[in-house]
Structure formats: C-alpha cells, structure tokens
C-alpha positions as CSV (number, residue, x, y, z in Angstrom):
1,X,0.0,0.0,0.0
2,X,1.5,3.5,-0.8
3,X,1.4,6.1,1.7
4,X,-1.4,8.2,0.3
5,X,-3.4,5.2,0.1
6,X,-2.4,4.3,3.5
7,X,-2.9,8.0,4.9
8,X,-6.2,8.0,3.4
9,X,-7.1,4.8,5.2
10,X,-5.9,5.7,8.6
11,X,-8.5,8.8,8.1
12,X,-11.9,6.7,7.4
13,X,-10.7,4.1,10.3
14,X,-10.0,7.1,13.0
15,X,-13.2,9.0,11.2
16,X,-15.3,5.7,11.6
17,X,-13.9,5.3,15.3
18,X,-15.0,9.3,16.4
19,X,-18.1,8.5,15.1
20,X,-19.1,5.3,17.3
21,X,-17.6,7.4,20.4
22,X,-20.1,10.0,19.5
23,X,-23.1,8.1,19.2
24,X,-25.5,7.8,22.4
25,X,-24.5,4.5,24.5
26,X,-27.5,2.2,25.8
27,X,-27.9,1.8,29.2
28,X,-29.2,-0.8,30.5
29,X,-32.2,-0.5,32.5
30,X,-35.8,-1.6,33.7
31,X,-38.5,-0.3,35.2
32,X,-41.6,-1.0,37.7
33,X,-45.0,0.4,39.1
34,X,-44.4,0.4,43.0
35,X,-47.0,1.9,45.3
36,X,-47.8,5.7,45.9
37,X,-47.2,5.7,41.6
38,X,-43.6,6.1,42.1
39,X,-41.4,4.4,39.3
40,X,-38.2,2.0,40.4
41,X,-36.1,1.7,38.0
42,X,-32.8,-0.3,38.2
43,X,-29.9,0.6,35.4
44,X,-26.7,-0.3,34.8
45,X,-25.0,2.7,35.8
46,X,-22.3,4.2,38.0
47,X,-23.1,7.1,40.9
48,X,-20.2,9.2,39.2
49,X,-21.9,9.5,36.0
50,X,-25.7,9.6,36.7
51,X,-27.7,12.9,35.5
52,X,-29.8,13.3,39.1
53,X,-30.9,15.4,41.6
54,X,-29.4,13.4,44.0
55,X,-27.0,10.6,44.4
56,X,-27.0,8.6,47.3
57,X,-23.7,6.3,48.0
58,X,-23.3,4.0,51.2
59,X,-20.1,3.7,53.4
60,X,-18.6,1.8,56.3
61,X,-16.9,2.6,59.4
62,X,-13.7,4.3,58.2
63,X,-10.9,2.0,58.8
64,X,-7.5,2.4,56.9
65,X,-8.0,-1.5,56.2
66,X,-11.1,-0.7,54.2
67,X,-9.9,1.9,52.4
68,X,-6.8,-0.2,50.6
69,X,-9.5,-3.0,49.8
70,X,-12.0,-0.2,48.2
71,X,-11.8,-0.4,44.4
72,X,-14.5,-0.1,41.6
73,X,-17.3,2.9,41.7
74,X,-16.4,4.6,45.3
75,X,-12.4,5.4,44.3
76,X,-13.7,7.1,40.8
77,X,-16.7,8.6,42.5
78,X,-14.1,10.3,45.0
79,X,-11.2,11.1,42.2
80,X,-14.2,13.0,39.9
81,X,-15.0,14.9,43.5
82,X,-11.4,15.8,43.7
83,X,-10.8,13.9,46.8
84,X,-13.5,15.3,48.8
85,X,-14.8,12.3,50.6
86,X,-11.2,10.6,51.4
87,X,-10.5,13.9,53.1
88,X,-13.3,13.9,55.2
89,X,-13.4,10.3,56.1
90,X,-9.7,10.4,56.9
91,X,-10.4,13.5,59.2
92,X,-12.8,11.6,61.0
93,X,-15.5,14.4,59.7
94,X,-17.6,11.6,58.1
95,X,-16.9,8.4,59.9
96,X,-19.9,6.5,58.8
97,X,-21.3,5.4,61.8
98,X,-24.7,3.5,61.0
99,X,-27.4,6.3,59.4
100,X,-25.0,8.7,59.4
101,X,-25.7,11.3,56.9
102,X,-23.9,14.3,55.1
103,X,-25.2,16.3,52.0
104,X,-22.8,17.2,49.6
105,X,-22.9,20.2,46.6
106,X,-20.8,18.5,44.3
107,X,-18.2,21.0,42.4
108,X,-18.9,22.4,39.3
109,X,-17.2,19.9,36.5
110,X,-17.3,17.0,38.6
111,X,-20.1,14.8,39.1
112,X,-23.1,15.5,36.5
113,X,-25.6,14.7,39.9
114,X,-26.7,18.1,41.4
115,X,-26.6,16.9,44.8
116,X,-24.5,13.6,46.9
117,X,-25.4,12.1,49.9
118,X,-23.1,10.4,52.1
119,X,-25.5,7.6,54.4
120,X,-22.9,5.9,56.7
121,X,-23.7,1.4,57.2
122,X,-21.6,1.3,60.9
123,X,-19.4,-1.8,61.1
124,X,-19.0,-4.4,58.4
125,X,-19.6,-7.1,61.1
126,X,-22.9,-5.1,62.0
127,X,-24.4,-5.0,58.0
128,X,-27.6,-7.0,57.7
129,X,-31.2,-6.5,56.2
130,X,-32.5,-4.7,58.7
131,X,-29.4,-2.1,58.5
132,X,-30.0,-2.2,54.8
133,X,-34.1,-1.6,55.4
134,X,-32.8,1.4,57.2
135,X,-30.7,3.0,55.4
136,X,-33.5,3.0,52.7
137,X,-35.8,4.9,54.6
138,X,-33.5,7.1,55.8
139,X,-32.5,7.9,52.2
140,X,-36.3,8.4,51.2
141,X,-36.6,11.0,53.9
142,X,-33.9,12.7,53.5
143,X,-34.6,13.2,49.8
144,X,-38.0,14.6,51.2
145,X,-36.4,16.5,53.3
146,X,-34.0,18.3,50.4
147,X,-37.4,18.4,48.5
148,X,-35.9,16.0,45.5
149,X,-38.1,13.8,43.3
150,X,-35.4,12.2,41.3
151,X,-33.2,10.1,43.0
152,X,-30.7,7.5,42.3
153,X,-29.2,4.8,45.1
154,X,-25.7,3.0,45.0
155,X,-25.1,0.8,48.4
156,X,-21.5,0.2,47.1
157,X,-21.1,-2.8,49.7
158,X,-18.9,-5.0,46.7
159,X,-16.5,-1.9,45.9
160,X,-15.7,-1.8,49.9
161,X,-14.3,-5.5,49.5
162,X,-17.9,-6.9,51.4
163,X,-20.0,-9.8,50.3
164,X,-21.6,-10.7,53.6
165,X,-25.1,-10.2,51.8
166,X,-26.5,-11.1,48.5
167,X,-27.1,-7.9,46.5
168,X,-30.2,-8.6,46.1
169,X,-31.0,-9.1,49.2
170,X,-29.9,-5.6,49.7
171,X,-31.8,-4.4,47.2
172,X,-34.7,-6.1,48.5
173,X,-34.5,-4.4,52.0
174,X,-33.3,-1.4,50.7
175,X,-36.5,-0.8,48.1
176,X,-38.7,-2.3,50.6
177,X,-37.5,0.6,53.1
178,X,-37.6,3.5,50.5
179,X,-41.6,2.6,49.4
180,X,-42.7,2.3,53.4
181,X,-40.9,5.7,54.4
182,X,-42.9,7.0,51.8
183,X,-46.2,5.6,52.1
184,X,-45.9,7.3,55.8
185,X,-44.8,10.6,54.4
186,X,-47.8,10.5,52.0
187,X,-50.3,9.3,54.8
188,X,-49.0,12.1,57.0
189,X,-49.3,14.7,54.3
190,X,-52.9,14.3,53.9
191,X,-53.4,15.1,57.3
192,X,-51.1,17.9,56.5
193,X,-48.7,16.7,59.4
194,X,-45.8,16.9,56.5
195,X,-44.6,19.5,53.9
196,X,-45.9,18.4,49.9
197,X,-43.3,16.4,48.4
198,X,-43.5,13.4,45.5
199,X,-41.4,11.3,44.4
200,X,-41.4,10.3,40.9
201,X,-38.8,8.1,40.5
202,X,-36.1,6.1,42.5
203,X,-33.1,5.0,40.8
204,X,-31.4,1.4,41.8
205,X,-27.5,1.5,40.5
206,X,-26.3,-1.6,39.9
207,X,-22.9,-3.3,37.8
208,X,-23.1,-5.8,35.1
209,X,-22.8,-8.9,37.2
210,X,-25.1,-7.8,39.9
211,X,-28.1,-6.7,37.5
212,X,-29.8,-9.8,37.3
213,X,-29.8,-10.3,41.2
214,X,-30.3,-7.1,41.9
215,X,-33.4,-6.9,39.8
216,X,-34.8,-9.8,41.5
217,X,-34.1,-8.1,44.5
218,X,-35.9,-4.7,43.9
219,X,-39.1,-6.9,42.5
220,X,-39.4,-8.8,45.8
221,X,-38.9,-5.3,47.8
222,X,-41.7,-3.9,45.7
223,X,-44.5,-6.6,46.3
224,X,-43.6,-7.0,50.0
225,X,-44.2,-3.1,50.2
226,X,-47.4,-3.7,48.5
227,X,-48.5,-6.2,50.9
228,X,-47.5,-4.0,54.3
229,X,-48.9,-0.9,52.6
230,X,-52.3,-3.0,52.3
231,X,-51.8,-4.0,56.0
232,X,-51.7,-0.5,57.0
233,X,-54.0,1.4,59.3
234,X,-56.3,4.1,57.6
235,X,-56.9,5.7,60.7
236,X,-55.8,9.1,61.5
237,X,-51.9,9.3,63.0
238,X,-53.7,11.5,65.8
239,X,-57.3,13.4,66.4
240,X,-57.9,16.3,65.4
241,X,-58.6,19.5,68.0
C-alpha cells in the first residue's frame, strides 16, 4: 500500500472510530410500578456519571484496612470529586457510623448529579437487612427533606471489598424501606402533618454482574411493600382538635 493510500485509510478508520464514540450509548435499565405511583427503576449505571438530583452512595466505618481494599465505583466517585470524601473520612469528619448522613454540593465539572449524599452502614460485622431496610428509609426522607423527586441509590457494599449479603437481598430491604418511608410521608401529608413532596422516580444503581440479582431483589422489595402498605392502618396518626 502506498502512503497516500495508507494516509487516506488511517483517516476513514479514526473518522469511523470518532463517530461510534459519539453516538449515544444504551444503558441498560428496567423499570416497575411500585405503590404511591412512584417508578423503580434499576440501570446499569455508576453514581459518578448519573444525570440526578441526587445521588446517594453507602459507606462503612472508616478504617485504613477498608480503604486499601476499596476499588470499583467509590475510588472514581471520590477522584471525579477531587478527593473530597477521602479527606473527610480520613479526618474523621464523616466516619460513617450506621445512618449517618452528610449532603454534599458536588463541584462544578465533577459529578453531573446536582446533589450527593453520604449515608454511613456502621461496622461491616454489624451489616444486615435490617441495616439495609434502614438506610433505605433514611435515604427516602432525606430526599424529602431536600425536596428532591429524582433520586438514584448505590449501596456500594462490593466496591468496599464486602459480600456478607447477596445484593439482592440488599436491594430487596433497601426498596422495601424506601416505598414504606414514603407511604408514611404520603399518609402524614394528607393530614397535612408533613410539607408536599412526590417522588417520581427512585433509581437502583447496579454493575453488570449484579443486575440480574439485583433486579430480583428490587421486584421482591416492591410486592412485600405492597403487601405491608395494604396491611396499614387508615386511621388518622392522631385526632384532630
């Protein structure tokens, strides 16, 4: 082949290549009808590149042992923040005792989520479902709080070097907690005991090889919400003077 030809070749190939990078990737996703009409959805997606409102990531009890086995999602979450949450963990300014909680403004060119929230999961020998169920209503009414609608959920237990629980068990407890805290904070809005606040969607984050379980997971959470919303008194909370 004669350089021109070859010149001209090396242009279509690197032309061909620019235009695949600029095509819109597919992410993987699904979606369900959960009570209240909120929308779970579960996608294959990372909390350092999610377009939300507000990201929610989990952490343990700061230990420098947990640190050097964290790899995956949490380090690139913390490098696009520019170190932000190593610095406070290492300062013992966010420890991560169990429902601990900080709200962070993410800076401008880091994160494309508006808004991060630190929730912390205690001791790794303490993590169960009931921690897990937790955590996910602490989450939902915090988002209430902040007055956010659109949120998206990453427990990041794998990428702290844990596998105590089946992810989706976690998913399970966590979706199941989300959908109760709610169901209260609709049932005490009507009796205008809480400010107006909806929430539209709630986002599972999950990797490749933890989709499948982790769909099964937020499924399960979603028909045992069902069945304990049923179950719920439609009494008043309290009478009224």
């Amino acid at each position: 082949m004669s350089i021109r030809n070859w010149l001209l070749a090396s242009v279509v190939v690197i032309a061909s290549t620019a235009a695949r990078a600029a095509e819109p990737q597919t992410v993987k996703e699904a979606s369900f009808a959960a009570p209240n009409d909120v929308t779970m959805k579960l996608r294959m997606e990372g909390p350092y590149t999610a377009d939300v409102p507000l990201q929610v990531v989990c952490y343990f009890k700061y230990t420098p042992e947990g640190v050097k086995r964290m790899k995956g999602a949490p380090v690139e979450l913390d490098k696009e923040l520019g170190g932000v949450i190593g610095a406070l963990r290492e300062r013992g300014e966010f420890v991560g005792d169990e429902l601990e909680t900080l709200f962070i403004i993410p800076p401008a060119g880091s994160i494309k989520a508006k808004g991060l929230l630190l929730i912390g999961l205690g001791n790794e020998s303490g993590l169960s479902i009931d921690v897990m169920e937790r955590v996910g209503k602490v989450a939902l009414r915090e988002a209430s709080r902040l007055g956010v609608g659109r949120v998206a959920f990453a427990p990041l237990i794998r990428d702290q070097g844990n596998s105590t629980l089946d992810t989706g068990e976690i998913e399970r407890a966590v979706s199941r907690g989300v959908l109760l805290a709610y169901d209260t904070e609709k049932r005490l809005q009507k009796q205008g005991l809480a400010k107006p606040f909806t929430l539209e969607e709630w986002i599972a984050e999950a990797g490749a090889a933890y989709f499948d379980s982790t769909k099964t997971g937020l499924q399960e959470g979603i028909e045992e919400a069902k069945k304990t919303v049923a179950q719920r008194s439609t009494q008043p909370y309290g009478i009224s003077k």
